[in-house]
C-alpha positions in Angstrom: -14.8 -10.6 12.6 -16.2 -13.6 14.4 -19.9 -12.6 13.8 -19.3 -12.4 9.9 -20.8 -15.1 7.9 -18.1 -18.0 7.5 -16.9 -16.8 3.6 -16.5 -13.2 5.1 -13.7 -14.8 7.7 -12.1 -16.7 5.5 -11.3 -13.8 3.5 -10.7 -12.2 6.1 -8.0 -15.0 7.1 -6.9 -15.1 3.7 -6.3 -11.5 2.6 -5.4 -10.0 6.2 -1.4 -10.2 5.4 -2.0 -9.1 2.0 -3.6 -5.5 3.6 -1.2 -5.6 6.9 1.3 -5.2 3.7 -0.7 -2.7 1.6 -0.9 -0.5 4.3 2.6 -0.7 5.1 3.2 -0.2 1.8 1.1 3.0 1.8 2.6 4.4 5.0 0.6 3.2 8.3 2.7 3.7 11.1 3.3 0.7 13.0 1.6 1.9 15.7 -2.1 2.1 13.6 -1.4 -1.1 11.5 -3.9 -3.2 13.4 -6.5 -0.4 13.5 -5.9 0.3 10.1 -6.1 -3.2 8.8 -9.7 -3.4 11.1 -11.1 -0.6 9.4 -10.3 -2.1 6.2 -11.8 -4.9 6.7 -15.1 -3.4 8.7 -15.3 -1.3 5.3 -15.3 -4.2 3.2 -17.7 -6.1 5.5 -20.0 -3.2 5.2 -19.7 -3.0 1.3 -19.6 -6.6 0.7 -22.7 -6.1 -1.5 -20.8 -3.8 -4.0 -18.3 -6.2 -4.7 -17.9 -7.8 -7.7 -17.6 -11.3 -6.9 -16.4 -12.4 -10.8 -13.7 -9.9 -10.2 -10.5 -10.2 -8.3 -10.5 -9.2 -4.2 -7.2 -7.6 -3.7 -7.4 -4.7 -5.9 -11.2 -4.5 -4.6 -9.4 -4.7 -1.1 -6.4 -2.3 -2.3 -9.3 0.6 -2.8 -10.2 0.6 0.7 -7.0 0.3 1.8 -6.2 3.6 0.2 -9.1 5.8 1.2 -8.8 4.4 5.2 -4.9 5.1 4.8 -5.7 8.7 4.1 -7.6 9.1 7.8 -4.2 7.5 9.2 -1.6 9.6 7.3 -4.2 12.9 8.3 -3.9 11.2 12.3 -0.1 11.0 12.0 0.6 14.2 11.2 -1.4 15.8 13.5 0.7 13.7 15.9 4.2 14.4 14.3 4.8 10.5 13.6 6.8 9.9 10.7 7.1 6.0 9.4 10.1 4.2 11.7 13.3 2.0 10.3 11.0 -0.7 11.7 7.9 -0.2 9.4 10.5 0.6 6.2 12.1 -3.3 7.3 9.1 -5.0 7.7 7.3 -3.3 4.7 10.0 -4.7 2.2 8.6 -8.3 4.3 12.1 -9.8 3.5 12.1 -14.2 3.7 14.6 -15.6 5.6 15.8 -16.6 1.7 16.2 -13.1 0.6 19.8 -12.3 0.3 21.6 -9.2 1.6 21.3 -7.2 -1.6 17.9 -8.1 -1.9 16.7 -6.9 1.4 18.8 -3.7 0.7 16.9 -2.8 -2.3 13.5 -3.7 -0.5 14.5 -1.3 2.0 16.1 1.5 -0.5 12.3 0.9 -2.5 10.6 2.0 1.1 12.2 4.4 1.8 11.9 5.9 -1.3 8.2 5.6 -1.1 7.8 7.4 1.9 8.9 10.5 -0.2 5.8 10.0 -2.3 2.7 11.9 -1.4 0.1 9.6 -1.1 -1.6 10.0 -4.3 1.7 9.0 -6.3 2.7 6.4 -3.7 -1.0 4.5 -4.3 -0.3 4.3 -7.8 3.7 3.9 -7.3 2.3 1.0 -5.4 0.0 -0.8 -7.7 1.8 -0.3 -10.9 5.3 -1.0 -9.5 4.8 -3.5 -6.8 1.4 -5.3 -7.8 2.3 -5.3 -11.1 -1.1 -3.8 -12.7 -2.4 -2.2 -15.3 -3.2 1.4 -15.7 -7.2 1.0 -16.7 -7.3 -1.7 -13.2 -5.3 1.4 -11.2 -7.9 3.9 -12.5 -10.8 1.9 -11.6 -9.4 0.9 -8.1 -8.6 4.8 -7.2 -11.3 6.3 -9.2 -9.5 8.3 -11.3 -8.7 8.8 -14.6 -6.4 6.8 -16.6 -4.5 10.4 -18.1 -4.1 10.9 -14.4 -2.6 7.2 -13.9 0.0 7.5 -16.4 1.1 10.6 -14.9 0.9 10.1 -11.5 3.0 6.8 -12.9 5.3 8.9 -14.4 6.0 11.4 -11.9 6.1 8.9 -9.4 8.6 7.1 -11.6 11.0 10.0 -11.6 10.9 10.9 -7.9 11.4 7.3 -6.6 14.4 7.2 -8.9 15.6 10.8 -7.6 15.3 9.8 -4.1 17.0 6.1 -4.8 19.9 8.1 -6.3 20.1 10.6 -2.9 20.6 8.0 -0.8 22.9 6.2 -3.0 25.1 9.6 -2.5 24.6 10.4 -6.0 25.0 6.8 -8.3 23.7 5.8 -11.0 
């Protein structure tokens, strides 16, 4: 990135942990994280003139993320890789403040995720974990909103299917 112009790198700087998360969030193994994260931003630096600068980056950022994860996910399988203890730890990114419960839930989330296909773990992702809206998810993955909700919903219902296997059946 050291040829982009100067507000180019400091988004760049700014965002990168934010997408080094997103894509860990999404299912990059460790082993593609920096390519992946490159890609995103070489996307972005190519469709910087798209962007609507009165609107916010991330979810902007969050779109790209999602369509260069589904290269990597298509590369992993080819190669058999599955997502690693290590990528489900530093997914959750735990602070050293985080207590032990905490962390365990984190983790328990993850793991749950990487039950999700990717279509339900985008919005899974966005809804859950970022916190937004339906109309923002269907505008970021360029779908519709119907589809949000019950991609939403479905995920909803797995992740708390899967939470409940590996809890050995609680509640």
């Amino acid at each position: 990135m050291s040829d982009a112009p100067p507000a180019f790198q400091e988004l760049y700087q700014a965002e990168l942990a934010y997408v080094v998360r997103t894509l860990q969030r999404l299912g990059v193994a460790s082993a593609d994280l920096e390519d992946a994260a490159q890609d995103v931003f070489v996307t972005a630096y190519r469709r910087r003139a798209d962007r609507d600068a009165d609107r916010p980056v991330r979810p902007w950022l969050f779109g790209i993320a999602f369509r260069v994860v589904g290269n990597y996910r298509q590369k992993a399988h080819r190669r058999r890789e599955i997502a690693t203890d290590e990528v489900v730890a530093a997914a959750a990114g735990p602070s050293p403040e985080d207590d032990a419960s905490t962390r365990q839930r984190r983790e328990l989330l993850m793991r749950a995720l990487d039950r999700l296909d990717l279509d339900h773990r985008a919005v899974a992702v966005l809804f859950e974990i970022e916190g937004l809206a339906a109309p923002a998810i269907a505008e970021i993955l360029g779908i519709p909103i119907n589809t949000v909700y019950s991609r939403a919903r479905a995920a909803r219902h797995k992740l708390l299917d899967a939470t409940r296997e590996m809890r050995g059946g609680k509640r």
